[in-house]
Wavefront OBJ file of the C-alpha trace (Angstrom):
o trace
v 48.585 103.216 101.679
v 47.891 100.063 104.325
v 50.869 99.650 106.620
v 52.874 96.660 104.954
v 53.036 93.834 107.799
v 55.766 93.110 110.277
v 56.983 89.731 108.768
v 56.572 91.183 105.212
v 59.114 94.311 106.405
v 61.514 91.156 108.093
v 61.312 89.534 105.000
v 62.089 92.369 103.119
v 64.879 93.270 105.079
v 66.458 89.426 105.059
v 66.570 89.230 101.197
v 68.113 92.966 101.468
v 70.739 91.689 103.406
v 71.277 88.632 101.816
v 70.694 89.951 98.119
v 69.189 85.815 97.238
v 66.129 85.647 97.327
v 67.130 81.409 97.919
v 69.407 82.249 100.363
v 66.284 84.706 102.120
v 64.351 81.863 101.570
v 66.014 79.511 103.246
v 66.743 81.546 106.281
v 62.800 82.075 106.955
v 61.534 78.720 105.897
v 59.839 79.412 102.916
v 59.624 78.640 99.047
v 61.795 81.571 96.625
v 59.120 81.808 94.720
v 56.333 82.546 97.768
v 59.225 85.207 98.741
v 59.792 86.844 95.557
v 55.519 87.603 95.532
v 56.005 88.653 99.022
v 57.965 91.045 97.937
v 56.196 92.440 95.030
v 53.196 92.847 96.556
v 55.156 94.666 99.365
v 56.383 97.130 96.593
v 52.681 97.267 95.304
v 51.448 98.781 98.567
v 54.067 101.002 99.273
v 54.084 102.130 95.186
v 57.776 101.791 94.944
v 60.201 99.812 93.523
v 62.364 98.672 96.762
v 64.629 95.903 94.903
v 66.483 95.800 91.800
v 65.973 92.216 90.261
v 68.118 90.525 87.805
v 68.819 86.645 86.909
v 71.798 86.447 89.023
v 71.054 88.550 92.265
v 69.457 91.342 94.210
v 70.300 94.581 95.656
v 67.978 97.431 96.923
v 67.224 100.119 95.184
v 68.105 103.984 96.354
v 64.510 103.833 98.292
v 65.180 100.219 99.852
v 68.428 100.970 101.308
v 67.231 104.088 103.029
v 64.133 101.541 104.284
v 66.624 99.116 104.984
v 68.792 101.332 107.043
v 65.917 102.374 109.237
v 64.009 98.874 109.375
v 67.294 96.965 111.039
v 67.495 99.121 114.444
v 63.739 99.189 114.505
v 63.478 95.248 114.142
v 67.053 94.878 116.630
v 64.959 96.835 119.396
v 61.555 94.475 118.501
v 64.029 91.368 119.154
v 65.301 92.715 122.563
v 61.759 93.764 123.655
v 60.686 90.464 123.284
v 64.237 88.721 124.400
v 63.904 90.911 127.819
v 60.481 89.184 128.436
v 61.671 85.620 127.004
v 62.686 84.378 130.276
v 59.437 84.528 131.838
v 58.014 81.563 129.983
v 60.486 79.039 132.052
v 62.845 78.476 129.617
v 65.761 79.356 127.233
v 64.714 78.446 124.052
v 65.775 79.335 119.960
v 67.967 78.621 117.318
v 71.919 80.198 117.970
v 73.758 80.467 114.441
v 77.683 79.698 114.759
v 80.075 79.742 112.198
v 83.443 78.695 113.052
v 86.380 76.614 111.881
v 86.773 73.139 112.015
v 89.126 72.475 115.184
v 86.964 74.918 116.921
v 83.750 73.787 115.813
v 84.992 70.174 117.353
v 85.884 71.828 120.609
v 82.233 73.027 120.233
v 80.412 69.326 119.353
v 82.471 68.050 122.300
v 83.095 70.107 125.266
v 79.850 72.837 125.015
v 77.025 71.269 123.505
v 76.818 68.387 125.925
v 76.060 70.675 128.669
v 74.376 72.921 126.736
v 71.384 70.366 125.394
v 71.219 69.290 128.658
v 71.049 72.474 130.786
v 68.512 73.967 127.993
v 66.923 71.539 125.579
v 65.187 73.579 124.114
v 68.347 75.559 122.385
v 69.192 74.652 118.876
v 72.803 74.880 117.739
v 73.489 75.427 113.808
v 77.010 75.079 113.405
v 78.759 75.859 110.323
v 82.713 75.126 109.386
v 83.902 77.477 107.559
v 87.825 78.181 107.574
v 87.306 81.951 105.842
v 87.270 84.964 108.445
v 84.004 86.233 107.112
v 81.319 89.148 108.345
v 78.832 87.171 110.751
v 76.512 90.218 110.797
v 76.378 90.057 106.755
v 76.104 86.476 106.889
v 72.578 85.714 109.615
v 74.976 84.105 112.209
v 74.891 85.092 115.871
v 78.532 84.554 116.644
v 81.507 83.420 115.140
v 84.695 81.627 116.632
v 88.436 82.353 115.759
v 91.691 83.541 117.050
v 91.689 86.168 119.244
v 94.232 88.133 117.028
v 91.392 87.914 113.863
v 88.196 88.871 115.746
v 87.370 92.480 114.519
v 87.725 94.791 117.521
v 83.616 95.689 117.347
v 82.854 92.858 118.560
v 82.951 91.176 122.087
v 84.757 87.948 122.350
v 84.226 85.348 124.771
v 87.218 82.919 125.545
v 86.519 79.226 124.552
v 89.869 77.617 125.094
v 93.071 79.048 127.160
v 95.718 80.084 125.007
v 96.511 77.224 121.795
v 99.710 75.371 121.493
v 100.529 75.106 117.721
v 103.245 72.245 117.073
v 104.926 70.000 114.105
v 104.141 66.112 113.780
v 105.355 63.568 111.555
v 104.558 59.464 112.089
v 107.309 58.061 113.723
v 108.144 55.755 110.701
v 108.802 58.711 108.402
v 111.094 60.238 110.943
v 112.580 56.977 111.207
v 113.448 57.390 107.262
v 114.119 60.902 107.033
v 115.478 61.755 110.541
v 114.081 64.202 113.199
v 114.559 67.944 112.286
v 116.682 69.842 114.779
v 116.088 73.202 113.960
v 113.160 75.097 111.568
v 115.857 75.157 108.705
v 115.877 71.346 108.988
v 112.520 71.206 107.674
v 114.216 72.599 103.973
v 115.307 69.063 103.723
v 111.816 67.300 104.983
v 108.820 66.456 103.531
v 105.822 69.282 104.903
v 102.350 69.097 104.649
v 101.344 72.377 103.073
v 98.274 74.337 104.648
v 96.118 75.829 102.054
v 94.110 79.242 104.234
v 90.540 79.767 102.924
v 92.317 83.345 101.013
v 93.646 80.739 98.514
v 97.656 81.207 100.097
v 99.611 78.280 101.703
v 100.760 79.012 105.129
v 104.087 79.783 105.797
v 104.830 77.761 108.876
v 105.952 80.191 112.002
v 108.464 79.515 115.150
v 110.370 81.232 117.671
v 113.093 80.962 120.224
v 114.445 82.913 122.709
v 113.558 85.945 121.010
v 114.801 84.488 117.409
v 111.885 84.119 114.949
v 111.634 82.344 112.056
v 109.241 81.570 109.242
v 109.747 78.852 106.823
v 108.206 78.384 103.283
v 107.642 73.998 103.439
v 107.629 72.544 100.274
v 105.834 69.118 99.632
v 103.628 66.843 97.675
v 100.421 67.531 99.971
v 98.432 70.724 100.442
v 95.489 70.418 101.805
v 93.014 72.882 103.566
v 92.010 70.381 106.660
v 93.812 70.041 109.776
v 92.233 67.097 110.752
v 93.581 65.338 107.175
v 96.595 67.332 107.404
v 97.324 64.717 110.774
v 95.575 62.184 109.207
v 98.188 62.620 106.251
v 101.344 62.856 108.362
v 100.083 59.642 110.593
v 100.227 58.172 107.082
v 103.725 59.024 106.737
v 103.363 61.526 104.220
v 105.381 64.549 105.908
v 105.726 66.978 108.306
v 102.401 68.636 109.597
v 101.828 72.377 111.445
v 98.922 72.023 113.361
v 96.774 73.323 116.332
v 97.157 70.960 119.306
v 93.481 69.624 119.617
v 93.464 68.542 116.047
v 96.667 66.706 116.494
v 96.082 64.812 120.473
v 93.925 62.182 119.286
v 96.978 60.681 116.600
v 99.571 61.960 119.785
v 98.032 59.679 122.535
v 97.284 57.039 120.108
v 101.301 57.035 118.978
v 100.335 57.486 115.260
v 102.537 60.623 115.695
v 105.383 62.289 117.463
v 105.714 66.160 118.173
v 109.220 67.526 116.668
v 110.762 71.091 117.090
v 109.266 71.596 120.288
v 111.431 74.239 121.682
v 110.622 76.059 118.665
v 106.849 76.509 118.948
v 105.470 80.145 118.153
v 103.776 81.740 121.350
v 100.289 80.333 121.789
v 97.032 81.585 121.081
v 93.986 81.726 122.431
v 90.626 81.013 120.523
v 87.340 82.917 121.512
v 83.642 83.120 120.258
v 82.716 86.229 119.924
v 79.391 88.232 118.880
v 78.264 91.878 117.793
v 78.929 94.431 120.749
v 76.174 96.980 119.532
v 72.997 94.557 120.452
v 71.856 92.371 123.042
v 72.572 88.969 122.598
v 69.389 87.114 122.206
v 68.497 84.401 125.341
v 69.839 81.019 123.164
v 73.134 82.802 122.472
v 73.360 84.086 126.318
v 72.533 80.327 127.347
v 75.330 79.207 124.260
v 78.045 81.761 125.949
v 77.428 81.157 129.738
v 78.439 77.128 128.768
v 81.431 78.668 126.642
v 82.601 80.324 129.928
v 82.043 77.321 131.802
v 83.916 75.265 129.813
v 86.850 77.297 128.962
v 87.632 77.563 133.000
v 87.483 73.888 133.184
v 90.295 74.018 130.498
l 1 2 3 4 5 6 7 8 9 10 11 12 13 14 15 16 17 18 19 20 21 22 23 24 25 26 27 28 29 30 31 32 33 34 35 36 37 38 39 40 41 42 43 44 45 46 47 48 49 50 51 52 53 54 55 56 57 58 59 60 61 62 63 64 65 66 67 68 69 70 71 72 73 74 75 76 77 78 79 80 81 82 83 84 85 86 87 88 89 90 91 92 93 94 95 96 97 98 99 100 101 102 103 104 105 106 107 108 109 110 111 112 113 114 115 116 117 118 119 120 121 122 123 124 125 126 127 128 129 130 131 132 133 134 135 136 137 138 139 140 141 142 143 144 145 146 147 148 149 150 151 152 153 154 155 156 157 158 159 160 161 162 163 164 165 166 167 168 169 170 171 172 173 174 175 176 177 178 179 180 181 182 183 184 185 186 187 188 189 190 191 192 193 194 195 196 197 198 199 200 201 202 203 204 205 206 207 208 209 210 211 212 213 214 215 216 217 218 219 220 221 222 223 224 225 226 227 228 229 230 231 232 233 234 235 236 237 238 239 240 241 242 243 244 245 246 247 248 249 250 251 252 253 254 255 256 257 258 259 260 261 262 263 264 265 266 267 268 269 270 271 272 273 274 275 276 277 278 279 280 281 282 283 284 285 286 287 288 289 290 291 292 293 294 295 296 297 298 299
């Protein structure tokens, strides 16, 4: 048997991993079709079967799993062999996957990539919103961003903002017509802005005060799944919105909304991006987090 090459074994072990052989595709630049003989003749010179195929996905068989399984450290310690050398050709330079949520990933666009494209040009950032807290390994991203509280504890964060005030808006016309709320239980008789989370439930809207917590269940004729359109909707005097305070300071300073129930705000939290703690970060995402530290000082 010839000894199957090293990008046919890293191909082999993306569409593992990603059981699509369009999502595989994708991921290393090349057609499905090109990827799918790839990986038959891979099976051909090995004489086994190392995927099970069917029209709607693909999984490894008994034999590719325990390939698998040994291929990922091998090809971890390749990466780091040739990251520990990378910074001998005078430059930091590579693609840095980052999936994060929306308010986060505009924190991102404004406040780290500036400094970022122009400390290391070179350094591509691919940026996905997503709202769901999903597995970053599983998924081909390098890091991830959310609440401290949500980041699984085997992985290292890295702080991007200090501590995040959530608060209530409403455009001052509609609290004009309905009143301002005084307390949480207020909000029973107020038009809210319901949250849809990316597990399909609507929020349930938290507070506390001096030691008293509370959690209300809002009731309204907007849910929506956005924070940025949930301020956009209460600017447009459709309600009460619960929001993190970056999504809601543009419409704040601009007067298109005023913060009620202030005393009442839930104890902040802090937002971080954070990475797998059992492998070296590659050089782009070392470059990405040394900005992320920057920045979140500056904050």
């Amino acid at each position: 048997m010839s000894r199957p090459s090293l990008n046919d074994l890293t191909a082999f072990v993306v569409v593992a991993t990603r059981r699509s052989f369009r999502r595989a595709a994708d991921e290393l630049g090349v057609a499905p079709s090109t990827l799918s003989h790839t990986m038959r003749a891979l099976e051909a010179r090995m004489g086994m079967r190392l995927l099970n195929r069917t029209t709607r996905s693909v999984s490894p068989t008994e034999a590719g799993s325990q390939l698998l399984v040994r291929l990922q450290p091998a090809l971890a310690s390749l990466d780091e062999a040739l990251e520990s050398v990378a910074g001998f050709r005078g430059g930091v330079a590579g693609v840095v996957r980052i999936n994060a949520p929306r308010v986060a990933a505009a924190l991102i666009v404004q406040q780290v990539l500036p400094r970022l494209s122009q400390r290391h040009p070179d350094v591509t950032v691919d940026l996905v919103v997503e709202g769901a807290l999903i597995d970053i390994v599983a998924g081909g991203f390098d890091a991830g961003v959310r609440l401290v509280e949500s980041i699984p504890r085997d992985m290292i964060a890295v702080p991007l903002t200090r501590p995040l005030r959530f608060l209530c808006v409403a455009s001052p016309g509609y609290l004009d017509r309905a009143g301002v709320p005084a307390t949480p239980d207020d909000l029973r008789d107020h038009r809210c802005i319901g949250h849809r989370l990316p597990s399909g439930r609507l929020y349930r809207w938290e507070f506390e005060r001096d030691g008293q917590v509370m959690t209300i269940e809002t009731a309204g004729s907007v849910i929506l799944d956005d924070e940025d359109l949930m301020v956009e909707a209460a600017a447009e005097g459709l309600g009460v919105a619960y929001v993190a305070e970056p999504a809601a300071a543009a419409a704040l300073a601009a007067g298109q909304v005023r913060e009620v129930l202030a005393a009442w705000l839930p104890p902040t939290e802090a937002v971080a991006v954070y990475y797998p703690g059992h492998r070296a970060a590659p050089l782009a995402l070392r470059a990405f987090l040394e900005v992320v530290r920057e920045v979140s000082k500056l904050g």
